[in-house]
C-alpha positions in Angstrom: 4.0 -67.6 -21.7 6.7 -65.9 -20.7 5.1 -62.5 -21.1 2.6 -63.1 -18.5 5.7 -64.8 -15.8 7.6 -61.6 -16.3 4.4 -59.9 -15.9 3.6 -61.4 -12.0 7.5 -61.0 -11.3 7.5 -57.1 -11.8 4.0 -57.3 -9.5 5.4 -58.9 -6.8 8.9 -56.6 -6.6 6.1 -53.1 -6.8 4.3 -54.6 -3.9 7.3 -55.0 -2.2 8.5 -51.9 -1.6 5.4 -49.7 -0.6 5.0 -52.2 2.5 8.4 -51.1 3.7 7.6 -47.5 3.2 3.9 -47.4 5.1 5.6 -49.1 7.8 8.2 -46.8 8.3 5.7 -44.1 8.1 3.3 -45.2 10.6 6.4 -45.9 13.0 7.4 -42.0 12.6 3.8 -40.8 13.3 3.7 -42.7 16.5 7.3 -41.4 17.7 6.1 -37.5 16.8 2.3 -38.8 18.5 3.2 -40.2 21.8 4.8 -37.5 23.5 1.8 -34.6 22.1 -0.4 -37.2 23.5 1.7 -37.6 27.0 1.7 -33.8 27.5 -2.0 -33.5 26.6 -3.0 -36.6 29.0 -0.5 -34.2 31.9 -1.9 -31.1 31.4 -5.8 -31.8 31.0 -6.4 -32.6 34.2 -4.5 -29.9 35.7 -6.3 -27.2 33.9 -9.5 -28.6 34.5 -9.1 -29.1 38.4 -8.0 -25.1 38.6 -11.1 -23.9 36.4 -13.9 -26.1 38.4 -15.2 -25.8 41.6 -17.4 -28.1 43.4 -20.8 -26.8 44.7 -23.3 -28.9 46.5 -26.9 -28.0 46.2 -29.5 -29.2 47.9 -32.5 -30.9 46.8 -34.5 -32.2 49.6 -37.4 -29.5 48.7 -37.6 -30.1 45.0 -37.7 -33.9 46.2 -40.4 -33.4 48.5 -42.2 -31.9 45.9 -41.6 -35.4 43.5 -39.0 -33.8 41.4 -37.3 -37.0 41.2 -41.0 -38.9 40.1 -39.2 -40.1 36.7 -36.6 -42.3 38.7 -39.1 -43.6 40.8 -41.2 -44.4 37.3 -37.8 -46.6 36.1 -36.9 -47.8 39.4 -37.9 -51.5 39.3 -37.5 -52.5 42.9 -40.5 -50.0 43.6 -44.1 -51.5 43.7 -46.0 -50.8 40.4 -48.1 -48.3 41.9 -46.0 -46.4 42.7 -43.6 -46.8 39.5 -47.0 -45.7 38.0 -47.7 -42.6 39.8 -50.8 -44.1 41.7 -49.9 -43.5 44.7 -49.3 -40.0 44.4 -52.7 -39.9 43.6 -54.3 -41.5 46.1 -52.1 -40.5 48.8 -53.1 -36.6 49.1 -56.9 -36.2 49.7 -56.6 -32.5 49.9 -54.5 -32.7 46.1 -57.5 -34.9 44.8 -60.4 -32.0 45.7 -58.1 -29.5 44.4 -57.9 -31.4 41.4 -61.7 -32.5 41.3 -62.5 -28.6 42.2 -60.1 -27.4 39.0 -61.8 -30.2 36.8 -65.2 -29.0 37.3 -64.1 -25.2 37.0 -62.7 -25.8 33.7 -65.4 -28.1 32.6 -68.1 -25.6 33.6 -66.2 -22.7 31.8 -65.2 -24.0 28.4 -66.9 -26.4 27.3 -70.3 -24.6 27.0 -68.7 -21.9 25.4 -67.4 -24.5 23.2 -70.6 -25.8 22.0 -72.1 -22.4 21.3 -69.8 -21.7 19.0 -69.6 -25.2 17.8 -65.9 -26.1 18.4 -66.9 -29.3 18.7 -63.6 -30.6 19.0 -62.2 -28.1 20.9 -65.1 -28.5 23.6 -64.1 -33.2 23.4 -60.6 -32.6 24.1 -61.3 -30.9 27.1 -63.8 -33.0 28.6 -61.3 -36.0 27.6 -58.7 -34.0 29.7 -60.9 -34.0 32.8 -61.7 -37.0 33.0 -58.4 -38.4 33.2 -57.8 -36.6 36.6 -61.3 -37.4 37.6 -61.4 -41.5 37.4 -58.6 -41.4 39.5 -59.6 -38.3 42.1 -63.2 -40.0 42.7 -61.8 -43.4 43.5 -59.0 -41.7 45.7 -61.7 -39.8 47.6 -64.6 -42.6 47.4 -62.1 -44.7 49.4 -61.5 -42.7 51.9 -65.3 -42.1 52.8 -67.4 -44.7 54.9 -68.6 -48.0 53.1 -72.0 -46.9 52.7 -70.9 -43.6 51.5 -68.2 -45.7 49.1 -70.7 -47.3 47.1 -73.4 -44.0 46.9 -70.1 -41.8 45.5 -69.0 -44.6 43.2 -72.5 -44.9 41.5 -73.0 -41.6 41.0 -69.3 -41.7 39.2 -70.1 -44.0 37.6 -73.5 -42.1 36.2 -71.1 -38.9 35.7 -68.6 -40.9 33.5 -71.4 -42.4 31.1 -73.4 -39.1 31.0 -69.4 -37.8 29.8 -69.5 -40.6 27.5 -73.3 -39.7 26.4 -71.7 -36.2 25.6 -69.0 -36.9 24.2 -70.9 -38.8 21.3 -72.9 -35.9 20.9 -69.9 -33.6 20.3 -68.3 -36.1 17.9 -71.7 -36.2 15.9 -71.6 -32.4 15.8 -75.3 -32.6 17.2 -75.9 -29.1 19.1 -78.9 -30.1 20.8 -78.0 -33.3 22.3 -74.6 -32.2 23.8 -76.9 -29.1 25.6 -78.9 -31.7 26.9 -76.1 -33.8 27.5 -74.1 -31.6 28.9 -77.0 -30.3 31.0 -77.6 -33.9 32.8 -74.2 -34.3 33.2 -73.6 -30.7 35.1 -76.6 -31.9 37.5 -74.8 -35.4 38.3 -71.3 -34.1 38.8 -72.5 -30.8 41.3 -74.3 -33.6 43.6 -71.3 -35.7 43.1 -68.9 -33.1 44.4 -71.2 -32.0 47.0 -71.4 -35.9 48.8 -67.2 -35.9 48.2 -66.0 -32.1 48.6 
């Protein structure tokens, strides 16, 4: 018994000691700290301020240009639309038929070439890519055209975007004569279409 007493005595007087010690070591780190930090906290500033100088730029062209459309996508007191870039879309006509017209060139140039040489994905991905302008372009210009007009322009969109569909399939079935035909119709339907909206 008395072993383990004189045993948890000796513990308790080895403990004792190395509190004292860190104490007075940490209290001699923050005397040698405090003024290094003071003369760092002093000079920073100064050094900084005679290095920099201001220059204003400004950005009133690169906004007008929508430079600054990724605020306007996070900025929640806008309207959706706008958040969502739709009305940038609808709100240039002559951007839309430049957009329609680029469609159509690049539809017309690559895509056949695709299918002759059978690059059958090559030749989907960039019908898919056109067509994401285009829902958007035709609706922006179908709008702006009389109400008879509207509904002649959104019919034959609406014929384009299944005879895209229609060749689409055909692409993804690797089927070389349907997506000629296919892509034949489909030429046909989207030269009247740009030639009621262009």
């Amino acid at each position: 018994m008395q072993s383990s007493v004189a045993f948890r005595a000796q513990a308790v007087r080895a403990a004792a000691p190395a509190k004292r010690s860190s104490v007075t070591a940490k209290a001699s780190v923050r005397e040698v700290a405090a003024p290094m930090l003071a003369s760092l906290l002093i000079a920073g500033p100064a050094t900084a301020a005679a290095s920099s100088s201001i220059s204003i730029i400004d950005d009133r062209k690169a906004i007008d240009k929508g430079f600054d459309i990724i605020y306007e996508a996070r900025d929640e007191r806008k309207p959706f639309s706008t958040r969502d870039g739709l009305d940038q879309v609808r709100g240039s006509l002559d951007q839309a038929k430049a957009r329609v017209s680029e469609s159509t060139k690049r539809i017309k140039s690559s895509v056949p070439a695709s299918i002759k040489q059978a690059y059958w994905l090559e030749a989907q991905q960039e019908m898919r890519r056109q067509v994401g302008n285009m829902r958007f372009d035709y609706n922006a210009l179908a709008a702006a055209q009389p109400k008879a007009t509207k509904k002649q322009i959104l019919a034959k969109k609406q014929q384009l975007f299944t005879q895209m569909e229609d060749l689409d399939f055909a692409l993804r079935k690797k089927d070389g004569a349907k997506a000629d035909k296919a892509y034949s119709a489909m030429i046909a339907t989207l030269d009247s279409l740009n030639a009621d909206v262009l």
